[in-house]
N, C-alpha and C positions, 0 to 999 in steps of 0.2 A: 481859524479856517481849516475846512481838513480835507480841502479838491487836491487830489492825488496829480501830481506835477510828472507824469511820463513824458521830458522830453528829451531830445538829444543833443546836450549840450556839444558845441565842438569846440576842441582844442589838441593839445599833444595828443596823439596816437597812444599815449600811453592811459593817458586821460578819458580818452572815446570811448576805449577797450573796458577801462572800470564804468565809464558811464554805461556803457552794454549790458555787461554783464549786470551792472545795477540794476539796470530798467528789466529785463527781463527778468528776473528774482521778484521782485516787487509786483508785476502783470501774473505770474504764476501763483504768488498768496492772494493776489486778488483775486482769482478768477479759481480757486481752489485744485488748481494742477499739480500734479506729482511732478513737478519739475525742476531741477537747479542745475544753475550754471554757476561753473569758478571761474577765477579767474587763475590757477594754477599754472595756466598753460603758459607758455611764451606769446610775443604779440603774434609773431607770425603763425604761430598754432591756430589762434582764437581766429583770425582773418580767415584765415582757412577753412575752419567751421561754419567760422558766420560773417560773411564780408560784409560790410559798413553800408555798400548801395542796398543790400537784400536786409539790411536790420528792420527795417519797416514792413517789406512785407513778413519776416519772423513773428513779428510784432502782431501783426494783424491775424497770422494764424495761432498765435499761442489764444488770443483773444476770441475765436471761432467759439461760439456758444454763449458767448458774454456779452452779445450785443448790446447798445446802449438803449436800455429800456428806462424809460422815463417815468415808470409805474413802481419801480424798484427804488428803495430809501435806504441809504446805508445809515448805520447804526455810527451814532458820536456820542459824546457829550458836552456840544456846544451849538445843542439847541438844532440844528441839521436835520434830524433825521426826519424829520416832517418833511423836506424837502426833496422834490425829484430829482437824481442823479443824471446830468449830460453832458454827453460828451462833444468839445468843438473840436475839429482836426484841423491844423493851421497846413497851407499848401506849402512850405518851406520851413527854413528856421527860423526862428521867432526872431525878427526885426521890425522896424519902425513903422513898417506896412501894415503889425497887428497890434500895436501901439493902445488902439483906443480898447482891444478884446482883452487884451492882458490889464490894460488899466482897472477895466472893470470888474476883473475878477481879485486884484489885490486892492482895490476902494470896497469890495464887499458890495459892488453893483447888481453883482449875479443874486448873489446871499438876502438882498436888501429885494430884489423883484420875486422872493421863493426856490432859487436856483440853486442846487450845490453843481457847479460847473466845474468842468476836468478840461484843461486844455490838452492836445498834442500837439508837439511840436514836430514837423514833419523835414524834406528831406532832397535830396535828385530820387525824382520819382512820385513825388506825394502829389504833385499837382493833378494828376491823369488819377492817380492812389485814391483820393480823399474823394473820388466822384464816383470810382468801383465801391467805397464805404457805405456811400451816402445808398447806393444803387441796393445794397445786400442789405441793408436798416440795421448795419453793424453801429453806426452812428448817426445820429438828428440834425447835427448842425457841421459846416466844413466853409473853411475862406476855400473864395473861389476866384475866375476871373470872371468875365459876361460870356467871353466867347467858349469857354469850357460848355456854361449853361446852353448857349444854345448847341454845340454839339451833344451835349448826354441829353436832352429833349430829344434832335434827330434818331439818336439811337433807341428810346424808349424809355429812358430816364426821367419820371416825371419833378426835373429840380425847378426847384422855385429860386430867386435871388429877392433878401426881404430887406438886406440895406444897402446901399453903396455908398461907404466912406471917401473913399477916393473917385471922383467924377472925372479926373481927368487921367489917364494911362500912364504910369513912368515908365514905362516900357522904351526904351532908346539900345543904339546900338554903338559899343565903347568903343571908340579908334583912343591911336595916339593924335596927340595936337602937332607932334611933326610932322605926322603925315601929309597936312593941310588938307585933307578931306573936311569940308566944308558941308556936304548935304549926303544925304544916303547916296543919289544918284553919282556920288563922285567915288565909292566904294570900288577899288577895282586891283589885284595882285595881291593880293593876302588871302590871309586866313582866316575864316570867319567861324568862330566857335557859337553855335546856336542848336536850339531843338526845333529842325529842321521840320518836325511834323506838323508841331504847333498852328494856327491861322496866323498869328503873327508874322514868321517866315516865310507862308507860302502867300502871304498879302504882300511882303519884301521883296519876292522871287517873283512874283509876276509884275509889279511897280515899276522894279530899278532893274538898271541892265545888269548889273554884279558880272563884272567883266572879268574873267580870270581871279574868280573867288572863289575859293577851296572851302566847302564847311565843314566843319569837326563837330564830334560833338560836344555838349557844352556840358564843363567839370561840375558845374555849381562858385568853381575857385577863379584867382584874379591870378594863379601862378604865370599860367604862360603868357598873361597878360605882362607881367611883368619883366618876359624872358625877351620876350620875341616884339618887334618893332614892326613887322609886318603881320599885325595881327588885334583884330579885332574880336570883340563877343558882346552877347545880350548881356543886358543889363538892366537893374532898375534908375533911373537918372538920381538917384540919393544914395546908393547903396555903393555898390562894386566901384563907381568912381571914386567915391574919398576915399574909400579901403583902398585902391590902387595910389592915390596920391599920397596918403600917408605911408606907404610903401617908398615913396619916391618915386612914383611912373608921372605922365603928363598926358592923364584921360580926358579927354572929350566926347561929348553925348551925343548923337545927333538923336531926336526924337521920333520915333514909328509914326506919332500922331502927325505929322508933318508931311506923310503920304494920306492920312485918313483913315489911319486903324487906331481908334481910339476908345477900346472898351470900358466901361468900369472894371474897378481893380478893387484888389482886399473884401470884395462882395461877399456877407452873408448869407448863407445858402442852405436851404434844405429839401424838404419834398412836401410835394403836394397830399401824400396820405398824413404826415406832419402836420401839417396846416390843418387838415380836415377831423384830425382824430384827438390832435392838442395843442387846438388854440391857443389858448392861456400860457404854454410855454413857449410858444413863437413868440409871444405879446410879449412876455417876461426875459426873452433872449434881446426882442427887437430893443425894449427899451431900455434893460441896461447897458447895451452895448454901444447904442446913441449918447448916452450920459458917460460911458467912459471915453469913446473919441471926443466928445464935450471937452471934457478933462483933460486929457492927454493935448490935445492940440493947443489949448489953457496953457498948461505947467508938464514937461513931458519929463522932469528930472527923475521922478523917484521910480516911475514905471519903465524909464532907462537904464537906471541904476541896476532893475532887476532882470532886466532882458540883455544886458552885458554879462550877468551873472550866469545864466543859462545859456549865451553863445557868443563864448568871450572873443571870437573874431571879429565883433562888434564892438567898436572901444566906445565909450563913454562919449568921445570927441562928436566922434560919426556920428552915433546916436543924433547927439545934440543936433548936428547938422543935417541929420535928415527929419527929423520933427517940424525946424524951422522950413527946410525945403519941401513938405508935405504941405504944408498949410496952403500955398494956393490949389493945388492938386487939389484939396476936399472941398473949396468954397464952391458952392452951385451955382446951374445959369440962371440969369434973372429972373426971379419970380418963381425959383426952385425951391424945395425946400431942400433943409440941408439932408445926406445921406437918401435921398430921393432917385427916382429915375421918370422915367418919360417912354412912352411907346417908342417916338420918334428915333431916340437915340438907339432902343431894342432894333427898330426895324431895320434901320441904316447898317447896323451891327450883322444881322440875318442876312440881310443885299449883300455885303461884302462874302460872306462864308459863301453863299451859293455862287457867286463870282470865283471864288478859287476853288469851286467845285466839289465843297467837303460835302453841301447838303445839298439837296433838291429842294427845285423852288416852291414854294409853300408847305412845305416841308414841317416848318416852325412857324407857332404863330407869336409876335411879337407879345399880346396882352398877357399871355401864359406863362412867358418867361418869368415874367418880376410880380409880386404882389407888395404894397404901399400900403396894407391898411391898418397895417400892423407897427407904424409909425408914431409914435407920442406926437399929442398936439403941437407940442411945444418945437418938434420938427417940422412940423406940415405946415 
């Protein structure tokens, strides 16, 4: 297989610092840049040049001129080069939420529908990042959430959403369990670490009374979760909780969906001139990417094995445990098919944004948001 793996593994700072410097070397002989970076310098030096929250966007400007064109075949010799090069940008670090995209790309799903596929693995920042990509046709294909999509529509962003793996939102907000906060509306004298722009939070903030709640902004990390007893943050309900309890904290979830924000999540995303211009590789993203969450949700060990290895904050354990805690997340409503969506769910979605005042009303039309047709039978 020879899809170029530009991600950001985390681990020790010492370790970042080499994965940096690596990926940038690597994006520079790709894209034929007179460019190199050492790693000579001290950590504190290199941080200084290029801090860790800005590597992605580094990343995306060394790449300025190399967008992902899908007409372009790089040269192998294992049979590839007849295949169109694309790029997906994952909206974080690669965990179990992209499970079934990573599966598909080490099953040879992508290789196997015509694809030579490049993942990225994204970042604090890539979520909002990976919809400015999609927006410049720096890139074709980006995980997303629903409520991104219908904001970069309102803006002029014409993105399409062509799968939804996850039907149900893990989007929850982490307390301690001694707190005995029982419901969001019980939230009240802490600290609330979230991305406070988000629709999620301002669906929060106008919901629940958040009584003498301070919000911070949110690290991406479970440190201060772990420091501090008056202090809560977002979270996804499989992730940042076991990493917090295998830490030794005492997380608990309360779920967003439990007020009624309940987007789809890990959504497949691209554009409408996409769709219009190359079919055939939306068809060939759609289905093998159905056939790796097939898979992964199946037997999630060895596509675990490999996304531990690329972001060893993720142990093995957790992995396991949020594979098994996704699977009712992905199961559809009756008579759905699976990785499907529904106007209905679009339009409730749209109701709420214009409720917290991010869009105008008719602003967005529901049927535009999501395209389904590009779904295998054997999903529909």
């Amino acid at each position: 297989m020879v899809s170029e793996h530009i991600w950001q593994p985390r681990g020790s700072k010492d370790s970042a610092v080499a994965n940096m410097v690596h990926s940038l070397n690597q994006l520079c002989q790709l894209v034929g840049r007179n460019f190199h970076v050492t790693s000579d310098l001290q950590h504190t030096e290199i941080c200084t040049m290029i801090r860790p929250s800005c590597l992605i966007l580094l990343v995306s400007a060394v790449c300025c001129g190399c967008a992902d064109n899908a007409t372009q075949t790089p040269t192998s010799s294992d049979g590839t080069a007849n295949r169109p090069a694309v790029r997906l940008a994952l909206n974080w670090y690669a965990e179990a939420e992209h499970g079934g995209y990573i599966e598909a790309l080490h099953s040879d799903d992508y290789l196997d529908a015509g694809l030579n596929v490049d993942i990225r693995q994204g970042g604090p920042g890539a979520p909002n990042l990976v919809i400015q990509e999609l927006a410049a046709g720096r890139i074709k294909f980006a995980i997303s959430s629903a409520d991104l999509v219908v904001l970069g529509r309102a803006k002029g962003v014409p993105l399409v959403a062509v799968l939804a793996p996850l039907q149900q939102s893990p989007r929850c907000i982490m307390v301690h369990a001694s707190s005995g906060f029982e419901r969001l509306e019980d939230l009240k004298n802490i600290e609330l670490a979230i991305s406070d722009s988000r629709p999620f939070a301002l669906w929060l903030k106008k919901k629940v009374p958040l009584t003498n709640v301070t919000m911070v902004p949110f690290s991406g990390q479970v440190g201060e979760f772990l420091l501090k007893q008056n202090f809560a943050q977002q979270a996804y309900s499989f992730s940042e909780p076991f990493v917090a309890q295998e830490a030794g904290a005492d997380p608990k979830v309360l779920m967003l969906s439990d007020i009624g924000f309940n987007p789809y999540a890990s959504v497949l995303v691209t554009t409408e001139d996409t769709i219009a211009n190359q079919p055939e590789i939306v068809r060939g993203m759609v289905t093998a990417s159905a056939a790796g969450w097939r898979a992964y949700l199946h037997d999630p060990t060895s596509t675990n094995a490999k996304i531990h290895a690329e972001n060893s904050d993720m142990s093995v354990e957790s992995l396991t445990f949020a594979a098994a805690a996704l699977k009712p997340l992905c199961q559809p409503e009756d008579r759905q098919p699976a990785c499907g969506m529904t106007v209905e769910r679009w339009q409730t979605l749209i109701d709420q944004i214009v409720e917290i005042e991010e869009i105008q009303p008719e602003q967005v039309v529901a049927e535009q948001c999501f395209d389904m047709s590009f779904l295998p039978a054997l999903e529909r």
